[in-house]
Steps between C-alpha positions, in 0.01 A plus 500: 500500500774360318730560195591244271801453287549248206773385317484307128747214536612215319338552163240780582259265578559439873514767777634522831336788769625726779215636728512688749166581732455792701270581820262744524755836643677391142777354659635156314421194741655184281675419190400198257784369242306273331693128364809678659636233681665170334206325499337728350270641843431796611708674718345745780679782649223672785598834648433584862473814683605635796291773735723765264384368180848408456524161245848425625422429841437136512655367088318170449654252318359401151329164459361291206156379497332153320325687255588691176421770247246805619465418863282688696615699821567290851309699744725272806807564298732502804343156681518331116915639492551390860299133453731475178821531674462347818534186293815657304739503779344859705399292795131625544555766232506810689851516433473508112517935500764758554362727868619865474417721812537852469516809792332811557617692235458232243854379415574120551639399789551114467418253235486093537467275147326231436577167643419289820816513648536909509148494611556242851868686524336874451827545291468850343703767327435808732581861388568836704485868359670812648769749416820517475716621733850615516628157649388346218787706291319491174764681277361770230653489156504809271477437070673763274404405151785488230669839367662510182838401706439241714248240583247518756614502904322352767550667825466411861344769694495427885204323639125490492347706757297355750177445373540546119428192364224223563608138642328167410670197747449171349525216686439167339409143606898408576521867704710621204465898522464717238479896478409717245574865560258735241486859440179703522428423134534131563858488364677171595804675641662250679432047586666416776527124590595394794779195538614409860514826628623656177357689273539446106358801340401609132430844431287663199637864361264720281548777253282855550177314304513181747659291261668209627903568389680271747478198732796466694524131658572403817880419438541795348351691810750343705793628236325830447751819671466765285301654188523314219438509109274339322772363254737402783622160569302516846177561294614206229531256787232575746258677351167499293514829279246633314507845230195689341436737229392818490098342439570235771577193302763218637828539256778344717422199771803335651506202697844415683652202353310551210621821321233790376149431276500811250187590343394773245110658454335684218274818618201310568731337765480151285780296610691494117843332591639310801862358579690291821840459559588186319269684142683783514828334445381394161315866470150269498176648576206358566228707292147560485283667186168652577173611297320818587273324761816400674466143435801309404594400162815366500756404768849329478847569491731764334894557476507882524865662596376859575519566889184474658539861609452602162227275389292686808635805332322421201182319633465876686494669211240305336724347236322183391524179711597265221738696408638542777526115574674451184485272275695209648174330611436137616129464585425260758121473339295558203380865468162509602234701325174689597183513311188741547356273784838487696567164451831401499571259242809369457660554104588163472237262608233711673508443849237665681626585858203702727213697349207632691196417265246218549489188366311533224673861385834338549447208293316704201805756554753184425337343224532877333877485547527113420610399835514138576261459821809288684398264814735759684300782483345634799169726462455749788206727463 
């Protein structure tokens, strides 16, 4: 069984394939990209299967074959990929695939790419799981959201108890070690790298809905002694802060060294205005004007002194986007428009983008709306 993809290019009148062929338990054995490669061959990407059914246990490499267009399936797949490489620098070609192994309980446990030399050297990046234990001094940080009087707080509260948190070691090909401490929901809480005998460690704070609100980095551990604000100078200079709405969208990213990215949303949590440090100086927004499908109509720039505070005010209330952009507007492209078939055509010369019709109902659906059939179009039905 297979499944076969094509796609118009060029002037319609040409098409290029993706296949993909399954076995008989329905699991997908090889993929074809037909005239993929420079020379316009087919490239072949087999899939191989370990006692688990797991497709990630031995990752062959793909490899391009002399013929072209709707090729039919390689039963040998993997001797045809090996005899191809062992004349492209893979020695006999047994090297040209990444080898995961895995333990007992499924997880990885090493993993060696592709290439000749990691092959003869069994050079491999090897990873460990346990939990953490109180050596490992894994410090817990508390969020208090904002109050109407001060900003939000970020609290140190002792250490992780033994056995709290999961523990991934990471150990590459140059013995570089990495650890990853995770919660029980698969939090990142805490990467730990490890640099002659030292650790350098960035930690990950959430709100009360597991929202990521700060990423304090490894100089900034080192300087941490003592609660701190999110609007502090410690926070400015060491930290990644992040602050949500009430609905969970992203209004205030900052990025030390590179001030705070303000943004403002509408209630269908559309994105409406957005702002960085060196904008707001000039009170510049960037802007963005929807339909009612949510698809963009305009986008560009807009001089707009009202606080951003306010325009969220606003947006929350339902008040009209436009107007709550202003007027001041400098659009960085040509409104686009929407007719009955959901083809966006742009007002000024009709520049079809992506439609989902075939060939024949996208070229009769042109001609009806005068649209030049350009060389650039692409048809994908």
């Amino acid at each position: 069984n297979y499944v076969r993809c094509d796609t118009f290019v060029g002037d319609g009148t040409q098409t290029v394939a993706d296949i993909t062929y399954y076995g008989g338990l329905g699991y997908p054995v090889q993929e074809v990209n037909t005239k993929f490669t420079s020379a316009g061959k087919d490239l072949v990407t087999g899939i191989v299967y370990d006692n688990m059914r797991r497709p990630d246990a031995k990752v062959l490499l793909p490899h391009s074959r002399s013929s072209s267009g709707y090729s039919h399936f390689d039963q040998d797949y993997v001797n045809t990929q090996r005899q191809y490489y062992s004349v492209h620098g893979f020695g006999d070609g047994s090297a040209a695939c990444k080898v995961n192994t895995f333990g007992a309980s499924g997880r990885m446990t090493s993993s060696r790419r592709e290439g000749q030399e990691y092959k003869d050297q069994n050079i491999r990046t090897r990873f460990r799981y346990r939990l953490n234990t109180v050596e490992d001094s894994v410090t817990r940080f508390v969020y208090f959201p904002p109050t109407e009087s001060s900003a939000a707080i970020v609290s140190t509260d002792d250490v992780h108890p033994f056995g709290n948190l999961k523990v991934v070691t990471t150990t590459d090909e140059d013995d570089n070690v990495r650890e990853v401490f995770s919660d029980m929901d698969d939090k990142v809480i805490l990467e730990r790298r490890k640099d002659e005998g030292q650790n350098n460690d960035t930690y990950y704070v959430y709100d009360i809905r597991d929202s990521l609100v700060c990423v304090i980095q490894p100089m900034g551990v080192k300087n941490l002694q003592e609660d701190f604000f999110l609007d502090s100078q410690f926070a400015q200079d060491w930290c990644f802060t992040y602050l949500y709405d009430d609905v969970g969208n992203l209004i205030e990213k900052h990025v030390p060294g590179g001030g705070t990215i303000s943004s403002a949303y509408d209630l269908r949590g559309r994105i409406v205005l957005t702002s960085d440090q060196l904008m707001k100086q000039s009170s510049v927004y960037r802007y963005f004007i929807y339909d009612s499908l949510d698809r963009i109509l305009e986008e560009g720039y807009v001089k707009n002194t009202n606080p951003i505070s306010s325009m969220r005010d606003a947006l929350a209330t339902g008040e009209d986007a436009v107007d709550v952009i202003g007027t001041a507007r400098v659009p960085q492209r040509v409104s686009t428009y929407y007719d009955t078939a959901a083809l966006p055509v742009d007002a000024k010369q009709y520049v079809l983008t992506s439609f989902s019709l075939s060939t024949v109902a996208a070229r009769a659906a042109l001609i009806s709306l005068n649209v030049p059939l350009a060389p650039f179009l692409s048809f994908r039905p």
